[in-house]
C-alpha positions in Angstrom: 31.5 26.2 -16.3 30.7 26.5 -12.6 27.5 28.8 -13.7 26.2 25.6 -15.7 26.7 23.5 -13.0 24.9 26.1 -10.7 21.6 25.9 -13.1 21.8 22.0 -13.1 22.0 21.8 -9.4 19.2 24.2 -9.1 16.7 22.7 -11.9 17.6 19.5 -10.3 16.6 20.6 -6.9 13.5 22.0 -7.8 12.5 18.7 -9.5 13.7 16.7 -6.9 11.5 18.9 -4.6 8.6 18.4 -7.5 9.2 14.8 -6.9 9.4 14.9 -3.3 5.7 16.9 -2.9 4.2 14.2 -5.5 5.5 11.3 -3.6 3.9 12.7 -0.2 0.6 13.6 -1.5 0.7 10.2 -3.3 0.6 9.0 0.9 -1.7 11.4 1.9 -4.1 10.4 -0.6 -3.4 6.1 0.1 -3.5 7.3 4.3 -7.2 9.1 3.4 -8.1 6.1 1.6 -7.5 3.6 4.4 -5.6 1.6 2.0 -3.6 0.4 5.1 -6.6 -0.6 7.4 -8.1 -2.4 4.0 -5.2 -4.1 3.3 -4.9 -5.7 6.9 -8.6 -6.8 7.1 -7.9 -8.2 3.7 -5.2 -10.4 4.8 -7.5 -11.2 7.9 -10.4 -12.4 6.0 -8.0 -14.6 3.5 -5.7 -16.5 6.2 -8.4 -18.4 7.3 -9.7 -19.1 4.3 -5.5 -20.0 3.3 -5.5 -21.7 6.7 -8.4 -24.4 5.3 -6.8 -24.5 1.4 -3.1 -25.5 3.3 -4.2 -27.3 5.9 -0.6 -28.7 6.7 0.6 -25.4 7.5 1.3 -24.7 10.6 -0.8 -21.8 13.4 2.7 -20.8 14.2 3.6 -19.8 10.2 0.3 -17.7 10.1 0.5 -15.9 13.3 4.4 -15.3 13.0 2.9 -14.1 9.1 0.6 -11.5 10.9 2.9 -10.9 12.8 5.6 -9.5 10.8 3.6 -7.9 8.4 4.9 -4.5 7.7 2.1 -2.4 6.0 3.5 0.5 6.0 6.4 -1.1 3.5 3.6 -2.7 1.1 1.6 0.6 1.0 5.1 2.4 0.4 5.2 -0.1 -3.1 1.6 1.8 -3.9 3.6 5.0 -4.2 5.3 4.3 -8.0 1.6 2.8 -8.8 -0.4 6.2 -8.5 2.9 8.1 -9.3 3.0 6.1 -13.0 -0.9 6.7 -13.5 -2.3 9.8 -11.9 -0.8 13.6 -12.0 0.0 15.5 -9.1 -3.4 17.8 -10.0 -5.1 14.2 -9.9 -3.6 13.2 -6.9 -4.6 16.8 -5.0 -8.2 16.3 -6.4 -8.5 12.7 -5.4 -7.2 14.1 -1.4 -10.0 16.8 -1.8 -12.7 14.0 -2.8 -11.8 11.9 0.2 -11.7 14.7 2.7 -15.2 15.3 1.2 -18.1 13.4 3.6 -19.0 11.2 0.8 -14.9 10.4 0.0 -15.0 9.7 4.4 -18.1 7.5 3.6 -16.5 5.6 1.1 -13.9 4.8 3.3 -15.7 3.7 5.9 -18.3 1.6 3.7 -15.2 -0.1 1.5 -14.4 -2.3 4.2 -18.2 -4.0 4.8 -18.7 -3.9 1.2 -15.2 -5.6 0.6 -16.2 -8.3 3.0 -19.6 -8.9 1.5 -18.2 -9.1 -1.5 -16.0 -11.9 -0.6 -18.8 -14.1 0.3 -21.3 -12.9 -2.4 -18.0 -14.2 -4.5 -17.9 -17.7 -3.0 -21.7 -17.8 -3.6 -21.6 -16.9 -7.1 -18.7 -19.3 -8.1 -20.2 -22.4 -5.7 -23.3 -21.7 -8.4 -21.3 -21.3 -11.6 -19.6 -24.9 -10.4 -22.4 -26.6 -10.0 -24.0 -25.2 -13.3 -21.0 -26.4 -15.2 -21.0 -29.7 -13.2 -24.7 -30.0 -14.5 -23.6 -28.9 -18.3 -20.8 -31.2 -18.6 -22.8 -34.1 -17.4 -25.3 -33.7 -19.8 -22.4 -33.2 -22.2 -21.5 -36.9 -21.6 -18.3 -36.4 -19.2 -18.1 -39.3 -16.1 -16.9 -39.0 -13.0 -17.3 -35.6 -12.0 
């Protein structure tokens, strides 16, 4: 009996330890990325806009919201994400790609691309309101 438990502990061990090496690349590979840096500019760029949309909030909620923001706890909920969908071989070759110069360029582009993106987004749906505006006037609706 005791030699059975000795083979569970041990195969359990050694997929813990499996588990363990996954979960760290997994962190390596979201650190490479920038995801942290990317998720804080994100939040940057969208309290203001939050800040116009919720006008009776208060300075104090956003900057206290800034303030306690703990991105290393909301990259940590990544982990299970890229655990579920990639393997640890994709994982490894993903950590190789961004350690690559055109994986470090993509990290440093993201950003500016993310943020023109933003506004190219406003842009594009300011158009697509006013083209339905137009369409359901000529359509008959009132008072739009």
């Amino acid at each position: 009996m005791k030699k059975y438990i000795w083979i569970i502990l041990v195969f359990g061990s050694v997929f813990s330890a499996s588990s363990q090496t996954k979960e760290e690349e997994i962190m390596r590979l979201l650190d490479l990325m920038g995801t942290k840096n990317l998720a804080k500019q994100t939040i940057e760029m969208f309290i203001p806009r939050m800040q116009v949309l919720a006008p009776s909030v208060p300075k104090e909620f956003w900057d206290l919201f800034i303030e306690k923001m703990d991105l290393d706890l909301f990259i940590k909920a990544y982990v299970p994400l890229y655990d579920r969908h990639y393997t640890l071989e994709d994982i490894r070759a993903l950590i190789t790609f961004y350690e690559s110069p055109v994986g470090k360029k993509v990290v440093e582009v993201t950003p500016l691309i993310t943020a023109e993106s933003l506004s190219l987004g406003e842009e594009w749906g300011l158009l697509m309101g006013e083209l339905i505006l137009e369409e359901l006037k000529k359509a008959g609706y009132e008072g739009i």
